[in-house]
N, C-alpha and C positions, 0 to 999 in steps of 0.2 A: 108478209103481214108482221111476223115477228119482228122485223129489220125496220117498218116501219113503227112501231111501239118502243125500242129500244132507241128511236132517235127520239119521238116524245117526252120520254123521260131524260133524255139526254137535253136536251134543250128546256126541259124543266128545273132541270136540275139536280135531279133526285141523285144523281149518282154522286153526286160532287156533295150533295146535304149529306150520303151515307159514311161517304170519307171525312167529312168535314168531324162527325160525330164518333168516329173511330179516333179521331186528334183530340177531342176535347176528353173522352174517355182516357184514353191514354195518360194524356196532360193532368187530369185525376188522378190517377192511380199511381204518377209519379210524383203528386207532392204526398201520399198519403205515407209512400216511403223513405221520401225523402225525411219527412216528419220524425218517422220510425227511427230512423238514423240517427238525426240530429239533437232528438231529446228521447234515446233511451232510458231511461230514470224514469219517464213520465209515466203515473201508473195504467196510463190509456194505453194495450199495445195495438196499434193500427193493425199488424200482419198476422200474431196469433189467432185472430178466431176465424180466420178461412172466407172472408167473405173478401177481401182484397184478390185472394187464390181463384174464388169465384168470379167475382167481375173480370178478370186477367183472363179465364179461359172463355169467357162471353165476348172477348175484345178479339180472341184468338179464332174463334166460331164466327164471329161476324168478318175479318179480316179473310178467311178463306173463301167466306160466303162475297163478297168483294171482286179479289181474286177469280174466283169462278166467273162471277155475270161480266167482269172485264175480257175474260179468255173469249165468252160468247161474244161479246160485241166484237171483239177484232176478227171472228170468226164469221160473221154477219157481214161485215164492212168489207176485207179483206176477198172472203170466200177462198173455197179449196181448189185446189187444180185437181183436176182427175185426168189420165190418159185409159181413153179406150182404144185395146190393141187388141188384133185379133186379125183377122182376112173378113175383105169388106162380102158384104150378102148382094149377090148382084139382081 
């Protein structure tokens, strides 16, 4: 059941709209440094008030969370070997 829901949303899309959104976040938060870089003079500092810090560790939360439901699906798709060894019960 599981393996069936994990192709629905795979065929939806959702997985690829989550990474998708992890790149645009990303792609954020590197012009907001780049900013920081390029006109430090400006009296606006992008990095000092922690909310860049913030959004960076919600990129970094989401990116694991990712990660994870990736390991389950190739774990669904794939599945485990198991050896049962023992002497057979006749």
């Amino acid at each position: 059941q599981q393996a069936a829901r994990t192709a629905l949303n795979s065929l939806q899309g959702a997985f690829s709209a989550r990474v998708n959104h992890l790149v645009e976040a990303l792609t954020h938060l590197r012009i907001y440094v780049e900013a920081a870089i390029d006109f430090p003079d400006e009296e606006i500092d992008f990095l000092s008030d922690g909310k860049i810090e913030a959004q960076l560790n919600q990129v970094m939360n989401d990116l694991d969370a990712v990660r994870a439901e990736a390991r389950q699906g190739s774990l669904l798709r794939e599945g485990k070997k198991v050896v049962i060894a023992g002497r057979p019960s006749a």
